[in-house]
MDAnalysis code that builds the backbone (N, CA, C; Angstrom):
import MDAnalysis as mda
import numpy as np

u = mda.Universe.empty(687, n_residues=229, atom_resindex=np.repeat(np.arange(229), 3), trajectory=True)
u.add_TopologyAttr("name", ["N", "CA", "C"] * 229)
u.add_TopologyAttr("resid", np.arange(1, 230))
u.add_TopologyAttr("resname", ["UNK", "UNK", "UNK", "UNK", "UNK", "UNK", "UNK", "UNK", "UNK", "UNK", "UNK", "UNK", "UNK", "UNK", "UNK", "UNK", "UNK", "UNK", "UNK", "UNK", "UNK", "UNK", "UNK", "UNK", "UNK", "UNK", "UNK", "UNK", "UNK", "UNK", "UNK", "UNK", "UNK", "UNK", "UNK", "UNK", "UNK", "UNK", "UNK", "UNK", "UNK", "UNK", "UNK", "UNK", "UNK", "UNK", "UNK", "UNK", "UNK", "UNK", "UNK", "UNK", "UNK", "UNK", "UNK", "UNK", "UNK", "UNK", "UNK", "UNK", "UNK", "UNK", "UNK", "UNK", "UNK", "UNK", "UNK", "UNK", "UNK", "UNK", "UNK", "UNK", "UNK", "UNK", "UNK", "UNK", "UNK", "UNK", "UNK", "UNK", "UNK", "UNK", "UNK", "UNK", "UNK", "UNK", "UNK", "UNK", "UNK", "UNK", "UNK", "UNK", "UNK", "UNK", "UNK", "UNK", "UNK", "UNK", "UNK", "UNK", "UNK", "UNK", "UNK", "UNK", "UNK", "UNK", "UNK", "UNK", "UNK", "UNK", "UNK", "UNK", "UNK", "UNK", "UNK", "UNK", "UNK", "UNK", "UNK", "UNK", "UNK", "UNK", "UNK", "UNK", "UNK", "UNK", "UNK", "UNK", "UNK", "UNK", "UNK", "UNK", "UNK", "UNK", "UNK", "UNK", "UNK", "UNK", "UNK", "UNK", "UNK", "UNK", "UNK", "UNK", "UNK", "UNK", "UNK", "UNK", "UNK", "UNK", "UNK", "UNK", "UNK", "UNK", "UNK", "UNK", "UNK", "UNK", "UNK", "UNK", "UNK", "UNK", "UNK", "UNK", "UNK", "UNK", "UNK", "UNK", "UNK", "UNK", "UNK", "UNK", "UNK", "UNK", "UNK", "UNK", "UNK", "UNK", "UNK", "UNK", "UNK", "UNK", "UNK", "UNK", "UNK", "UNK", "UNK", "UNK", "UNK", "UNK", "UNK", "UNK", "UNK", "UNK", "UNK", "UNK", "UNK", "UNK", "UNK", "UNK", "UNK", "UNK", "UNK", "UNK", "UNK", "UNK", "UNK", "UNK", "UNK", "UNK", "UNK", "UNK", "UNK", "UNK", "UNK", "UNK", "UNK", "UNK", "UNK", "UNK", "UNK", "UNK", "UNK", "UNK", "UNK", "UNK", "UNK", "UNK", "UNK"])
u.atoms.positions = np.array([
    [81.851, 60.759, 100.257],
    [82.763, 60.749, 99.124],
    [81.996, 60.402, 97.853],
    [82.278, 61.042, 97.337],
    [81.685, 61.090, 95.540],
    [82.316, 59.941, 94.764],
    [81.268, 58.509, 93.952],
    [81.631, 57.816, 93.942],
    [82.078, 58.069, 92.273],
    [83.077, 57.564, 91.867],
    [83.327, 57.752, 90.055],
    [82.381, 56.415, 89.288],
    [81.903, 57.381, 88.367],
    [81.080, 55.964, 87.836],
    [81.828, 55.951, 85.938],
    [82.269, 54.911, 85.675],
    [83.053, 54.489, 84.672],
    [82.202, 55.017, 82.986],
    [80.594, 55.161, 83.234],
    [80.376, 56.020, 82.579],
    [80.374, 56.938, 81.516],
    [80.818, 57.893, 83.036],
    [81.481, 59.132, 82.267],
    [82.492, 59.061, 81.537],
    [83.478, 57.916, 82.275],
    [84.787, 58.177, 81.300],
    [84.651, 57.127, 80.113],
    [83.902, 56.634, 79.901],
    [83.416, 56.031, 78.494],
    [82.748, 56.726, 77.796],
    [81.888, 58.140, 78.138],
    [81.629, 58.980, 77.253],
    [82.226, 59.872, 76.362],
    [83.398, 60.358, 77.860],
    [83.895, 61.312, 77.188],
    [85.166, 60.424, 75.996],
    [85.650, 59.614, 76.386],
    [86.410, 58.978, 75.160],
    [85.807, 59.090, 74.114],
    [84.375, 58.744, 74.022],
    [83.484, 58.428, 72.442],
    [83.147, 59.641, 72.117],
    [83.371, 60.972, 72.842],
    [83.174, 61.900, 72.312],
    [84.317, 62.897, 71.469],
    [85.857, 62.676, 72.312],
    [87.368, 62.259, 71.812],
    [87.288, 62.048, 70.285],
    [86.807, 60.487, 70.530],
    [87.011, 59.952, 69.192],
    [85.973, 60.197, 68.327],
    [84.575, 60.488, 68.483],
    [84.070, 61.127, 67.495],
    [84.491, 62.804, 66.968],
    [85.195, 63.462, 67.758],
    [85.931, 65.185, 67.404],
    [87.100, 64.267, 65.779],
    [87.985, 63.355, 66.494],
    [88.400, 62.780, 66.134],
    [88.578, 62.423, 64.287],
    [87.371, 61.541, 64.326],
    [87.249, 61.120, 63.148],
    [86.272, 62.252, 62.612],
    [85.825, 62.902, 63.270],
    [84.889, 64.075, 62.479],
    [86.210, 65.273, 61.412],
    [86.963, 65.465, 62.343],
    [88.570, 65.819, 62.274],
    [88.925, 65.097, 60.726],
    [88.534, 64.185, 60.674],
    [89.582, 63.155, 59.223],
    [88.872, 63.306, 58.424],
    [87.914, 62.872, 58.649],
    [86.360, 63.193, 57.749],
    [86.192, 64.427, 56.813],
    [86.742, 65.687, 57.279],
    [86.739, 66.756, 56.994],
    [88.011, 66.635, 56.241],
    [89.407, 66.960, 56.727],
    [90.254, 66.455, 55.648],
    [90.292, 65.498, 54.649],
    [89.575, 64.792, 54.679],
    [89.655, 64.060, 53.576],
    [88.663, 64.408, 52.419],
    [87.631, 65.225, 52.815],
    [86.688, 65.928, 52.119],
    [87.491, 66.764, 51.399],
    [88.210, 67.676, 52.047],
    [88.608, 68.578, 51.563],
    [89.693, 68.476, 50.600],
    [90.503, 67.532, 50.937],
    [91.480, 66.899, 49.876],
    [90.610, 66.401, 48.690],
    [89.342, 65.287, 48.452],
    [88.971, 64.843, 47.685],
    [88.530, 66.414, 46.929],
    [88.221, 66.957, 47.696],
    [87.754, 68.166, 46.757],
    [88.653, 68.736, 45.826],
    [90.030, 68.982, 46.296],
    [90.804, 69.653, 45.696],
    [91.325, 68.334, 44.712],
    [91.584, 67.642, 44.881],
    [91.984, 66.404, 43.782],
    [90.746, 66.153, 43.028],
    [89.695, 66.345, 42.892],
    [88.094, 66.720, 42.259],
    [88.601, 67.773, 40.846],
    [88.924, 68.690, 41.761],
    [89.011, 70.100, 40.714],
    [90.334, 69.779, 39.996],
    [91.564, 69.029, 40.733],
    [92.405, 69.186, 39.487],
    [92.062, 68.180, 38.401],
    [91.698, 66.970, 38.556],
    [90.942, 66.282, 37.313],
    [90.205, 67.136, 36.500],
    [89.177, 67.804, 36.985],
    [88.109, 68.838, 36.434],
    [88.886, 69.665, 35.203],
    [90.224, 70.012, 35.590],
    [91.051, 71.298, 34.990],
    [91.814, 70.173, 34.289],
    [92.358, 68.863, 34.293],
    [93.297, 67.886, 33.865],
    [92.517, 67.605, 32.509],
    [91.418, 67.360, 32.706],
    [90.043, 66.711, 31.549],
    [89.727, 67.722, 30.885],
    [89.598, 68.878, 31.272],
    [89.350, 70.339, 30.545],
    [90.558, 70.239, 29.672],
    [91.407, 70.429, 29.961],
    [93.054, 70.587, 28.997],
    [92.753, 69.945, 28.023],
    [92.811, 68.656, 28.517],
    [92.834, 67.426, 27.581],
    [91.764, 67.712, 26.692],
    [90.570, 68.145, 26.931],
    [89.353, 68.278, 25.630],
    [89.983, 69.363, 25.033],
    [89.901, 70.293, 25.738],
    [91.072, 71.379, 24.340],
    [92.240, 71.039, 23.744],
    [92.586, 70.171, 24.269],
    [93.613, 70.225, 23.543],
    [93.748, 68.828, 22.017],
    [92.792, 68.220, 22.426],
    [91.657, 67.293, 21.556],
    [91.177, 67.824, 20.245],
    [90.441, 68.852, 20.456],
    [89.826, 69.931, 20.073],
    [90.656, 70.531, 18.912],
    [92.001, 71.169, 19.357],
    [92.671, 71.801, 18.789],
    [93.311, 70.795, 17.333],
    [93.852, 69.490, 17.784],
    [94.334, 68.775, 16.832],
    [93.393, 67.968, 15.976],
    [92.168, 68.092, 16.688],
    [91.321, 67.696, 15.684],
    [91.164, 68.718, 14.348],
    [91.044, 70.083, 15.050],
    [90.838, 71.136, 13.823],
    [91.980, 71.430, 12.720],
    [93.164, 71.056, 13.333],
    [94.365, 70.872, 12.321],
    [94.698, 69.879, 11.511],
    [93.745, 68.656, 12.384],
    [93.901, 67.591, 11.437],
    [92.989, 67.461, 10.422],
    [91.715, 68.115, 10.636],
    [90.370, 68.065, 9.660],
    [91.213, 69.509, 8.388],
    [91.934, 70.313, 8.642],
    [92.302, 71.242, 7.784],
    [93.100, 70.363, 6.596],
    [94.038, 69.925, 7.989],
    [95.123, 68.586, 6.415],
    [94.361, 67.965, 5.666],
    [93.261, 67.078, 6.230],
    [92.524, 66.136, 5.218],
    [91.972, 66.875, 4.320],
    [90.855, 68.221, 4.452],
    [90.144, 68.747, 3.212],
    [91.419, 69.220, 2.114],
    [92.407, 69.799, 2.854],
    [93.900, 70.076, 1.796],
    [94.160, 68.854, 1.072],
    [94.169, 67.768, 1.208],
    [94.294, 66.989, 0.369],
    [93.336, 66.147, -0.410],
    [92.038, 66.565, 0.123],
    [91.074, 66.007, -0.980],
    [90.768, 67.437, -1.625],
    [91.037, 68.220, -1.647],
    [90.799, 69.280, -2.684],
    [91.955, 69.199, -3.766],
    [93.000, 68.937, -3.454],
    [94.072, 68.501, -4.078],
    [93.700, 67.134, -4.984],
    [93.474, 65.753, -4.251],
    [93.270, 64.535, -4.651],
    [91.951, 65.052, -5.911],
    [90.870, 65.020, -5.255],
    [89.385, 65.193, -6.086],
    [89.229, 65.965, -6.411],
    [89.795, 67.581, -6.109],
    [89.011, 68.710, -6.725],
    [90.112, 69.339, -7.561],
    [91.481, 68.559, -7.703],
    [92.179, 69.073, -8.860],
    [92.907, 70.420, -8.789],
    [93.078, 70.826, -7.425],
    [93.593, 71.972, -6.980],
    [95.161, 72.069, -6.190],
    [95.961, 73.204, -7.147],
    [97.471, 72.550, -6.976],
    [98.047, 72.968, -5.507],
    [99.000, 72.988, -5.007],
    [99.315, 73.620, -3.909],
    [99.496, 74.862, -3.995],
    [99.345, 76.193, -5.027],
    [99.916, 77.164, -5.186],
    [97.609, 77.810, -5.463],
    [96.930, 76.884, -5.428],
    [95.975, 77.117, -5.688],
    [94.886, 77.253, -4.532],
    [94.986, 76.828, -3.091],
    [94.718, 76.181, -2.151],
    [94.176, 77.825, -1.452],
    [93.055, 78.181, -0.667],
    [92.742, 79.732, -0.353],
    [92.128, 79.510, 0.984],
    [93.028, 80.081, 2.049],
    [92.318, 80.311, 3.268],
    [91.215, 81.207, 3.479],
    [91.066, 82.230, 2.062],
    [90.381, 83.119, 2.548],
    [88.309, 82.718, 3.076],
    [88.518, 83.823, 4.061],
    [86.963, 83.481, 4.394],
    [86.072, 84.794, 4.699],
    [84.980, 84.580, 4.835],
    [83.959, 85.838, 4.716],
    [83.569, 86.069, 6.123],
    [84.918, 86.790, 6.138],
    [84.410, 87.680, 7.313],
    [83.602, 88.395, 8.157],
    [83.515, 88.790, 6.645],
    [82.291, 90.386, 6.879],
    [81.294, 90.225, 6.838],
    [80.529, 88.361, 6.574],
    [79.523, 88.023, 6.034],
    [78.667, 88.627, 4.711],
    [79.517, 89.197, 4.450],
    [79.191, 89.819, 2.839],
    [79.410, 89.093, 1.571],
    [79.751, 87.791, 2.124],
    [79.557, 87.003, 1.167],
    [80.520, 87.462, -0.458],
    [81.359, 88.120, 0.052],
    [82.227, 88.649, -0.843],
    [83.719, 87.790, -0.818],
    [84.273, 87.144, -1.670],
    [85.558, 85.688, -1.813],
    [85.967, 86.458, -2.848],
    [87.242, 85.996, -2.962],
    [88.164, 86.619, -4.238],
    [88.226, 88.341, -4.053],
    [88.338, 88.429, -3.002],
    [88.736, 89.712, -2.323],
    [89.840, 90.345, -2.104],
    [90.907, 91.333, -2.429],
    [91.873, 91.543, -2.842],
    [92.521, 92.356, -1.431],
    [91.689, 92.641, -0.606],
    [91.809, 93.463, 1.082],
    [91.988, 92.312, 1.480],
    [91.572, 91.084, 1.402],
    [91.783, 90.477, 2.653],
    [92.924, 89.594, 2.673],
    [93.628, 89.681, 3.677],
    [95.311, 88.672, 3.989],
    [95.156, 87.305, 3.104],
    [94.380, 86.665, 2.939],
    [94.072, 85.433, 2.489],
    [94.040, 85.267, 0.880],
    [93.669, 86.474, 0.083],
    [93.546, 86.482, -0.595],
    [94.521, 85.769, -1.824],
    [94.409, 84.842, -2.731],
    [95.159, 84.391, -3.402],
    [94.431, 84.061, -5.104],
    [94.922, 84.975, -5.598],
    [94.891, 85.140, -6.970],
    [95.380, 83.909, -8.185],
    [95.590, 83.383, -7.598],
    [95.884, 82.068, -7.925],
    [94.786, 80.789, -8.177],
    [94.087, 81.252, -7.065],
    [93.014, 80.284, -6.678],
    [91.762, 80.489, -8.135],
    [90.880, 79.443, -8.169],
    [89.772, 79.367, -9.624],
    [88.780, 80.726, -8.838],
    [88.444, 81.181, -9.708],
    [87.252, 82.010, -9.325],
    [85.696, 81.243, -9.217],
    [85.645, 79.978, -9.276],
    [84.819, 79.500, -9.189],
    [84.927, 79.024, -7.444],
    [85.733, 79.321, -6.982],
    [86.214, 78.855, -5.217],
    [85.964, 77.895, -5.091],
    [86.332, 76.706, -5.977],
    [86.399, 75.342, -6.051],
    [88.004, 74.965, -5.093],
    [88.943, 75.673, -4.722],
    [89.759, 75.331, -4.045],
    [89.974, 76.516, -2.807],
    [88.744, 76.785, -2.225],
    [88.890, 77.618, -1.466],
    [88.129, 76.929, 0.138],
    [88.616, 76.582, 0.773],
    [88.649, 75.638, 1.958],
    [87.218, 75.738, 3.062],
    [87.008, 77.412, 3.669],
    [85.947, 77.710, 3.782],
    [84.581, 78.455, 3.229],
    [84.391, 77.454, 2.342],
    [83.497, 78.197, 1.221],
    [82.471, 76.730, 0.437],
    [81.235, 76.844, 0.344],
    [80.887, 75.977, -0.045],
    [81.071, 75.068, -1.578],
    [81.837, 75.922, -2.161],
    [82.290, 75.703, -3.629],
    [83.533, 74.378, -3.441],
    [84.265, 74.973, -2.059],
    [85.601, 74.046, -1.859],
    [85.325, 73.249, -0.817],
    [86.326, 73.348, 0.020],
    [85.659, 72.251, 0.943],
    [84.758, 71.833, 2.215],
    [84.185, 72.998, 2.181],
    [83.206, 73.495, 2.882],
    [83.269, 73.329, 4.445],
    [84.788, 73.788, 5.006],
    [85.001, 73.822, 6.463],
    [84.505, 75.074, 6.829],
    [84.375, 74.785, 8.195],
    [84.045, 75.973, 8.911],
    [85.579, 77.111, 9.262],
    [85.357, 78.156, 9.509],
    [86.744, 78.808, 9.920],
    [87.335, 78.674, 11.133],
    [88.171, 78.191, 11.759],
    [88.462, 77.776, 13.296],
    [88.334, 78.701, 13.921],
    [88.640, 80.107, 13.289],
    [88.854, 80.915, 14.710],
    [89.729, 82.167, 13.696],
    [90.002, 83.781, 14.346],
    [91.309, 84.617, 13.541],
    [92.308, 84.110, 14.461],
    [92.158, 83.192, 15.564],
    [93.501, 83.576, 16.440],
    [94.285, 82.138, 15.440],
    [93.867, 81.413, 14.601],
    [94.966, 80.408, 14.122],
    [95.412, 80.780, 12.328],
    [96.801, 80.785, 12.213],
    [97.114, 81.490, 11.100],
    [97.670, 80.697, 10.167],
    [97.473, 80.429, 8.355],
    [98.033, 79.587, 7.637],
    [99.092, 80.326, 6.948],
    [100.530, 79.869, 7.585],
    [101.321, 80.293, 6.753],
    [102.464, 79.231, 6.055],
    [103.778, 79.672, 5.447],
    [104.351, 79.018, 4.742],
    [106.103, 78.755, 5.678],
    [106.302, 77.730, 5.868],
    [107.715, 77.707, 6.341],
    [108.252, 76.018, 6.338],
    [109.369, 75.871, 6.828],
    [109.862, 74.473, 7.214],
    [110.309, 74.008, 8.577],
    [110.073, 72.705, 8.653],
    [110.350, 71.715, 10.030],
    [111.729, 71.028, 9.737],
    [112.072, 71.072, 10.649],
    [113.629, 70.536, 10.473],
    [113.403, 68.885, 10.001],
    [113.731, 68.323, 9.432],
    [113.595, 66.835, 9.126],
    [112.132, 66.683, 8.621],
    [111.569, 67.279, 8.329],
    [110.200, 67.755, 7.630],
    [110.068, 67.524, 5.884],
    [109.673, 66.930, 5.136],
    [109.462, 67.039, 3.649],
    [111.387, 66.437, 3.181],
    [111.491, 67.408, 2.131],
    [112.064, 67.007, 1.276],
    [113.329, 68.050, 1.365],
    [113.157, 69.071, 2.518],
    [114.099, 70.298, 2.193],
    [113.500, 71.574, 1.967],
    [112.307, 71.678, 1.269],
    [111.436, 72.734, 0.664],
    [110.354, 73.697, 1.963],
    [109.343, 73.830, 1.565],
    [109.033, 75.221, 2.391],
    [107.561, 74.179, 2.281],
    [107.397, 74.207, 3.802],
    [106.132, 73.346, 3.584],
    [105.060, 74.324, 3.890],
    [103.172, 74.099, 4.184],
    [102.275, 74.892, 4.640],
    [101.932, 74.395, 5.802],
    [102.122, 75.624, 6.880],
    [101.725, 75.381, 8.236],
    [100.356, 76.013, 8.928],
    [99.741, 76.237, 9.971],
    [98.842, 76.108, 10.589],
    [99.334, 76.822, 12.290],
    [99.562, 77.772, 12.669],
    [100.075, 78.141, 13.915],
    [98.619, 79.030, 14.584],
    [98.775, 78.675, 15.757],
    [97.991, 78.721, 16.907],
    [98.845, 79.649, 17.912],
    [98.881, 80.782, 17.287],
    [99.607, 81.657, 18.977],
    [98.607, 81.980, 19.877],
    [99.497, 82.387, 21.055],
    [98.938, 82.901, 22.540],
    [98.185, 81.825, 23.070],
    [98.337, 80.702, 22.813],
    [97.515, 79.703, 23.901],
    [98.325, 80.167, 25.311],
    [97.352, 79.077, 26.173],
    [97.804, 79.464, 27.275],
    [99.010, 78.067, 27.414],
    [99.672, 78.130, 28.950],
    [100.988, 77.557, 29.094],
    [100.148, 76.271, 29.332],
    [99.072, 75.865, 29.970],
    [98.272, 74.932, 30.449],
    [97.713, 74.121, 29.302],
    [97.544, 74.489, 28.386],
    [97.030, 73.860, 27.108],
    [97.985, 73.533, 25.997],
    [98.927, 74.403, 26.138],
    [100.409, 74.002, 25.611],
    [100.857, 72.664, 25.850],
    [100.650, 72.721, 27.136],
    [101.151, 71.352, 27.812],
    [100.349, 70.114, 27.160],
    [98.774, 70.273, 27.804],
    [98.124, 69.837, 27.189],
    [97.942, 68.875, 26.274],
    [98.733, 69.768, 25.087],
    [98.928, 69.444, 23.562],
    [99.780, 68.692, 23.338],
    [101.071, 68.802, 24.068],
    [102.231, 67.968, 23.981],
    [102.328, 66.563, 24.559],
    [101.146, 66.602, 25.555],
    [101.268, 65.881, 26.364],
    [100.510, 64.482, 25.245],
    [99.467, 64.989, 24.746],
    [98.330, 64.308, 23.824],
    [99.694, 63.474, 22.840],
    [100.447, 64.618, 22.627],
    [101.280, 64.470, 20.968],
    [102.749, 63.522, 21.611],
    [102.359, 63.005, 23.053],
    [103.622, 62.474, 23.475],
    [104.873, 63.341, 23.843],
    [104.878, 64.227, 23.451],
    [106.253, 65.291, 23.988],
    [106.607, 65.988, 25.045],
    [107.465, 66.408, 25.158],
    [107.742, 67.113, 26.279],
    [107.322, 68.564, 26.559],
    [107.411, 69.092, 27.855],
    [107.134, 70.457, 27.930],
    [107.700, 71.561, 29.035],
    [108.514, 72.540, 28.920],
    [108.733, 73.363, 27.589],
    [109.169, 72.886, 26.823],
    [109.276, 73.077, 25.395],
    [110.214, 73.138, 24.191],
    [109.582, 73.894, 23.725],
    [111.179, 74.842, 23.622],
    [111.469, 76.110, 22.952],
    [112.101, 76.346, 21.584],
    [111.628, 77.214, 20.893],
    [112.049, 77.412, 19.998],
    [112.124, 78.791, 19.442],
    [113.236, 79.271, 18.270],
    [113.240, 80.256, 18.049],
    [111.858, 80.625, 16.552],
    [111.690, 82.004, 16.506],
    [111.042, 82.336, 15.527],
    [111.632, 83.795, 14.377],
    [111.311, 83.281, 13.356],
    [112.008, 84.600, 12.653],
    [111.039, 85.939, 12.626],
    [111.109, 86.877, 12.373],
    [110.270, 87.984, 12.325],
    [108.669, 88.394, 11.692],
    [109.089, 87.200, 10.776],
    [107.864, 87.128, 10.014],
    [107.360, 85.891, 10.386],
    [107.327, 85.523, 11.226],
    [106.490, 84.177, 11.389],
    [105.099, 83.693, 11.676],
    [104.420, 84.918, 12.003],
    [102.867, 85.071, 11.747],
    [102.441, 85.978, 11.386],
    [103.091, 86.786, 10.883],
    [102.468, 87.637, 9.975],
    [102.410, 87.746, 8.263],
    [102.953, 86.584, 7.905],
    [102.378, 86.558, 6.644],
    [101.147, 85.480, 6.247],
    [99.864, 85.775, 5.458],
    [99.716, 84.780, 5.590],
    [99.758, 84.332, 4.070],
    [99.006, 82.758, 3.925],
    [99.913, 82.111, 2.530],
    [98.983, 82.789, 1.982],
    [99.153, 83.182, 0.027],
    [98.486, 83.192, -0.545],
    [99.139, 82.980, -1.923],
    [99.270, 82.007, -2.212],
    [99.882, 81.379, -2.699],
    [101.182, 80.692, -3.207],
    [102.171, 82.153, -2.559],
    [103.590, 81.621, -2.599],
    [104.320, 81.095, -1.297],
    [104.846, 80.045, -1.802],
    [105.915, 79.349, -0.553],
    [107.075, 80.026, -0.300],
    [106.980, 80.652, 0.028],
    [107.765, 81.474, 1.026],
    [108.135, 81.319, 2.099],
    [109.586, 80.791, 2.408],
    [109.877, 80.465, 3.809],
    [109.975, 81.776, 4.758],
    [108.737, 81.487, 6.016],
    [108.776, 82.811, 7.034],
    [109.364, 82.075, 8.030],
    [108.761, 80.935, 8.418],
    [109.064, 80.143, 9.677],
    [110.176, 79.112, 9.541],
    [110.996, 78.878, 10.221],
    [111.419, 77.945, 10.575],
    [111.491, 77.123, 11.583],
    [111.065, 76.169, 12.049],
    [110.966, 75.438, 13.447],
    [112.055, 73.976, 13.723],
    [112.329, 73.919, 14.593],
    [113.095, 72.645, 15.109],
    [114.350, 72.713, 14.473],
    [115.228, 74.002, 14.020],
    [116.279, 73.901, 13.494],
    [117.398, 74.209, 14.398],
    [117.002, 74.697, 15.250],
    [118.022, 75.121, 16.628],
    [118.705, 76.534, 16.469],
    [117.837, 77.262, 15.880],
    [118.897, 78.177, 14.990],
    [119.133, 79.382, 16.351],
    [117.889, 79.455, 17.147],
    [117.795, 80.047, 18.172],
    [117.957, 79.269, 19.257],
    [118.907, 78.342, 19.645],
    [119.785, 77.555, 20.904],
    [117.889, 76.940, 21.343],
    [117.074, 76.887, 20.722],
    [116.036, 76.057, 20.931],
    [116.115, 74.963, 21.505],
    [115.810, 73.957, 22.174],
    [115.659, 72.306, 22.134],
    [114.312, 71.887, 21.809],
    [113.777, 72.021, 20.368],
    [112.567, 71.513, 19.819],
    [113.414, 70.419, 19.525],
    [112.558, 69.216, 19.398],
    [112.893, 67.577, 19.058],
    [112.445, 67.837, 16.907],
    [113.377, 67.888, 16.497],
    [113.295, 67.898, 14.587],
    [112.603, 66.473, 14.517],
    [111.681, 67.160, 13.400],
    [111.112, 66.083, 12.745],
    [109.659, 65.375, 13.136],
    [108.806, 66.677, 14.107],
    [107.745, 66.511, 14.918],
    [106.599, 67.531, 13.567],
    [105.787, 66.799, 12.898],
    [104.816, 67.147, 12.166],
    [103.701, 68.474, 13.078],
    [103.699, 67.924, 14.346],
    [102.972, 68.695, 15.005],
    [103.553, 68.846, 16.776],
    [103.118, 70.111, 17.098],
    [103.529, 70.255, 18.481],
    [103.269, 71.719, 18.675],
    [103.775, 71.974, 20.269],
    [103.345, 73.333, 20.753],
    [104.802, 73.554, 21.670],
    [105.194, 75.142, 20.944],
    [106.396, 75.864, 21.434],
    [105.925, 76.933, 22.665],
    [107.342, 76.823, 23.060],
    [107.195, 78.068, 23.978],
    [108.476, 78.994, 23.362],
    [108.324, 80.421, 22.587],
    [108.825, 81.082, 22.007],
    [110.059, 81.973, 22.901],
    [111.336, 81.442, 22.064],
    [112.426, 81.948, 23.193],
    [113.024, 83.124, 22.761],
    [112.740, 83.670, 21.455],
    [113.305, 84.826, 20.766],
    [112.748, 85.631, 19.838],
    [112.867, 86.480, 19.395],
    [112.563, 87.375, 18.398],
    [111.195, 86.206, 17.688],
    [109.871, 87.216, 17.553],
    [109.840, 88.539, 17.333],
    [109.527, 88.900, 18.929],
    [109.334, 89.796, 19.338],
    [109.125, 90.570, 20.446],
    [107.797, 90.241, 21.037],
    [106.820, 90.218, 20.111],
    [105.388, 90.322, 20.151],
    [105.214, 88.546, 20.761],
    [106.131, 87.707, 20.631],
    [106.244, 86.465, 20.954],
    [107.053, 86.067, 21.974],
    [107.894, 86.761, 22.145],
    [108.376, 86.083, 23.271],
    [108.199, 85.691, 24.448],
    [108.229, 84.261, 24.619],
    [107.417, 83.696, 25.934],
    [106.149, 83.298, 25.698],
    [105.641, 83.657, 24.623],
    [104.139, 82.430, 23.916],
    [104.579, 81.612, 23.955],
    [103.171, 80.879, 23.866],
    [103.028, 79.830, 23.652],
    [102.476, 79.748, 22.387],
    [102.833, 78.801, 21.099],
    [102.339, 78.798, 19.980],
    [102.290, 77.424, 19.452],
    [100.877, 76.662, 19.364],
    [101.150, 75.258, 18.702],
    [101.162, 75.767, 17.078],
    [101.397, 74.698, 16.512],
    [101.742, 74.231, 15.229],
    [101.470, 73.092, 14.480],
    [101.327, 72.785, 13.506],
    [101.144, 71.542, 12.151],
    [101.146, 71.719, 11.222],
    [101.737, 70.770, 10.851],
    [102.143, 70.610, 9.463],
    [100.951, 70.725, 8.252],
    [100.372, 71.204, 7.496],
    [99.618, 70.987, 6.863],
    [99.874, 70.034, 5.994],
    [100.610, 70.876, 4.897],
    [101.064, 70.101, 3.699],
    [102.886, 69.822, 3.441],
    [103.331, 68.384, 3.555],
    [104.315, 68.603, 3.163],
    [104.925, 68.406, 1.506],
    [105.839, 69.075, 0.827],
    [106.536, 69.310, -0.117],
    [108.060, 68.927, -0.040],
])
C-alpha cells in the first residue's frame, strides 16, 4: 500500500494559493492601471482648462491697461491681428478691423504698438453682447471659445465651480460678428430666453448650446466677460 506523505498536500495548497494571489495581483494591476489613466485624462482637462482661463483672463487685463495707461476708449480697442504675416494692421478685409482704432496701433491688443499679446488661436472669437445680471444693462465685450470638446467643457466649469451641462440659448449672430468697434448686442447669455438653465450673473463659464443657430447646436462653447459696461 502506497503510503500518503503530507508533503504533497502542503504543496499543492501553496501552489492554490500562489495561482491565487498571482490572480489579485493582476487585478489589481490592472485596475491601478485604469484608475492611472483616468487621473492622466482628469489632470489633462484640468491643464486645459487652466490654460483656457488663463488666456481670457490675460485678454481682460491688457483691455484694461490699454484703457487705464494707453488712453484707449472702449469703442477704440482692435482685435485685429496679422495673419498673413504681412505685417499689414489697419486692414479693411480683415473681420477685426476697426476704424476707430489710432493708426499708430497703440490700442491694438496683438501688436507691438498695443499690448503686445500673442493671438490665442482663430477658433476663439471677440464679440459684443450681454450676461444676464452682468454690467449695468448695456452690451458688454465678450470672448467665446466654440467647439470645445464636452470633456473640457466640464473641465472649465468644474475649475469655475459650476455645474455641467448648462445650457443655453444663442441668437443667430452670435459668433459671427466680430467687434469692431460697435456694441452691438449679438449674444445674449443666461437670460433664459431659450428655456436654458444657465445660472445669471456668471462673468465666465462654458455652455452647451440648446438652440438656434444650427451650426451650434449641441456645442460646446465657453465664454468671458471681457469688458463690462
Amino acid at each position: 500500500m502506497r503510503k500518503h506523505h503530507p508533503e504533497s498536500g502542503n504543496a499543492l495548497w501553496f501552489i492554490l494559493l500562489a495561482v491565487v494571489l498571482m490572480g489579485a495581483l493582476t487585478l489589481t494591476l490592472s485596475r491601478g492601471g485604469s484608475n492611472s489613466d483616468q487621473t492622466g485624462d482628469f489632470e489633462q482637462m484640468r491643464v486645459q482648462a487652466s490654460k483656457v482661463l488663463r488666456t481670457a483672463a490675460g485678454i481682460e487685463q491688457a483691455i484694461t491697461q490699454l484703457k487705464m495707461n494707453g488712453g484707449c476708449s472702449e469703442q477704440q480697442i482692435s482685435f485685429e491681428a496679422d495673419e498673413d504675416d504681412d505685417n499689414v494692421y489697419n486692414d479693411s478685409d480683415d473681420g477685426y478691423y476697426n476704424a476707430k482704432s489710432p493708426t499708430d496701433l497703440s490700442c491694438h491688443l496683438f501688436h507691438r504698438s498695443g499690448a503686445a499679446l500673442n493671438r490665442p488661436g482663430a477658433e476663439w472669437r471677440f464679440v459684443t453682447g450681454s450676461v444676464e445680471n452682468i454690467g449695468g444693462g448695456g452690451t458688454e465685450l465678450l470672448a467665446l471659445m466654440p467647439g470645445i470638446s464636452a470633456d473640457l467643457c466640464k473641465a472649465i466649469n468644474r475649475e469655475l465651480g459650476l455645474s455641467f451641462p448648462l445650457t443655453d440659448a444663442f441668437s443667430a449672430t452670435a459668433y459671427d460678428t466680430e467687434f469692431a468697434g460697435a456694441f452691438t448686442q449679438d449674444v445674449a447669455i443666461g437670460d433664459e430666453g431659450g428655456g436654458g438653465d444657465f445660472p445669471a450673473g456668471k462673468r465666465s463659464g462654458c455652455l452647451t448650446v440648446d438652440t438656434t443657430p444650427a451650426a451650434l447646436d449641441g456645442d460646446h462653447v465657453f465664454y468671458h466677460v471681457l469688458m463690462v459696461r
